[in-house]
N, C-alpha and C positions, 0 to 999 in steps of 0.2 A: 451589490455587485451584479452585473449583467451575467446572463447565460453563456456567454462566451467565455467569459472569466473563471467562470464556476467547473465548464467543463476543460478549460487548463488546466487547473487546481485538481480538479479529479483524473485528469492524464497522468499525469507527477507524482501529483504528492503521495499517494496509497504506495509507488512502489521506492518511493525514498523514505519512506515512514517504514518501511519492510526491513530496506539495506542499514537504514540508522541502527535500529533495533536489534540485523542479525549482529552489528557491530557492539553492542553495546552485551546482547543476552549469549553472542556466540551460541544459539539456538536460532537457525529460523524457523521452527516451528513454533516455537515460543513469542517469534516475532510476530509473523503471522499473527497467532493469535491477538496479540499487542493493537497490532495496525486495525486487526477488524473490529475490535472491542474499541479504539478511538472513532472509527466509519461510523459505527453503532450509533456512540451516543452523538455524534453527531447530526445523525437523522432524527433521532429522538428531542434533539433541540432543536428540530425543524430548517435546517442548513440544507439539507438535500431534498430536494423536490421532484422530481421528476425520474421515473424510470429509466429514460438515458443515461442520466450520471451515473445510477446504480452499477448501471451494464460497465460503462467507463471504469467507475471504482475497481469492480471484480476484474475487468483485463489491468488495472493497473497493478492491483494484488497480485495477479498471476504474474506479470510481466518480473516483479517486483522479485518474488516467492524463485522464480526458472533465476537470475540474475545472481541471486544470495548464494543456491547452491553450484553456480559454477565458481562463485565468488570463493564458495567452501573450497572446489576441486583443485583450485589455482594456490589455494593456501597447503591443501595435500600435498602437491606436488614439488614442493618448495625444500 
């Protein structure tokens, strides 16, 4: 996969692998954890290279992480 591709993949997917999660653990901090313990071994099997992606990952996580709990306040309010 080219560079372009990869840093899609890392737009995205960190903070759909978040919303999945808080949906499935109804914890996002639990998610959280989830999503970054899959980043991890990802890296660890040599799939992320580059310091950009890295940076990309962490705003997806956050992006992901701010989403879950308004996601939580809209279900509060319900």
């Amino acid at each position: 996969m080219d560079v372009f591709g990869k840093m899609m993949l890392a737009l995205f997917l960190p903070a759909l692998l978040v919303l999945l999660f808080t949906r499935i653990t109804f914890n996002r901090y639990v998610a959280l954890i989830l999503a970054i313990a899959l980043i991890a071994a990802s890296v660890n099997a040599g799939y992320t290279s580059t310091p950009t992606l890295f940076v990309i990952d962490a705003f997806s996580l956050t992006v992901g992480f701010w989403l879950a709990s308004k996601m939580k306040k809209n279900r509060d309010t319900l």
